[in-house]
DOTI-51639 format. One record per residue (C-alpha): residue in three letters; x, y, z. Coordinates in steps of 0.02 Angstrom, whole numbers, m for minus. Layout:
N
ala X Y Z
...
END
This chain:
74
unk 592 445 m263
unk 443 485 m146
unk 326 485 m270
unk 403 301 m322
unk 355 224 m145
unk 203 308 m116
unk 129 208 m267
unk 242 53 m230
unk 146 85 m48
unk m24 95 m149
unk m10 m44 m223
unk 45 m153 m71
unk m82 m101 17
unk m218 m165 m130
unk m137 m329 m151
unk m131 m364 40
unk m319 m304 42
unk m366 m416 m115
unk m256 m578 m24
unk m347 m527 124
unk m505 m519 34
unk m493 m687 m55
unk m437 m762 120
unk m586 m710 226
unk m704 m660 123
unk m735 m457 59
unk m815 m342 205
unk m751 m416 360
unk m688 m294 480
unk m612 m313 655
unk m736 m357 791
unk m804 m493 662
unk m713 m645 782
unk m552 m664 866
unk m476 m764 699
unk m519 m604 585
unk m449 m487 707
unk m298 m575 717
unk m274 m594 527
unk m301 m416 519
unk m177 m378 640
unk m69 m464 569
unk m68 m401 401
unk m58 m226 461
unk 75 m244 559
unk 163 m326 409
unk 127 m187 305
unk 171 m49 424
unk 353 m131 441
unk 359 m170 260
unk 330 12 211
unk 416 95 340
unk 585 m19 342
unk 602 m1 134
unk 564 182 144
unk 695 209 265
unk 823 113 182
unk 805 166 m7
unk 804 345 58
unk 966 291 143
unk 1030 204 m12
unk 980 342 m106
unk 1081 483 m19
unk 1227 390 13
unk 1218 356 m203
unk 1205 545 m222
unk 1337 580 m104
unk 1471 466 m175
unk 1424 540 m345
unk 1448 698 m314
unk 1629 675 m239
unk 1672 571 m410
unk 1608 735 m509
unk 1725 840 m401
END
């Protein structure tokens, strides 16, 4: 499962950088202008909530399904 969303993470992370990328050009960085800084921003803080928010619920959804399995087994 962790192994699942570390490479659903991954590859998040590569298409924000390549939409990023094609938006303001390859090699900017922050400090380039106020714009850029903000796009930057912006994107990470989408990708921080993005990753942390599904992580925490399909670890959440996942237990719970394990749970309610194993009290149909029994």
């Amino acid at each position: 499962m962790w192994a699942g969303g570390a490479f659903a993470a991954g590859l998040l992370v590569v298409a924000s950088q390549l939409r990023t990328g094609i938006a303001l050009g390859f090699g900017v960085g922050f400090g380039d202008s106020p714009a850029t800084d903000l796009v930057l921003l912006q994107t990470t803080d989408d990708l921080f909530r993005d990753i942390v928010s599904e992580a925490f619920v399909l670890t959440a959804w996942r237990l719970y399904r394990t749970s309610a399995s194993r009290e149909n087994m029994g």
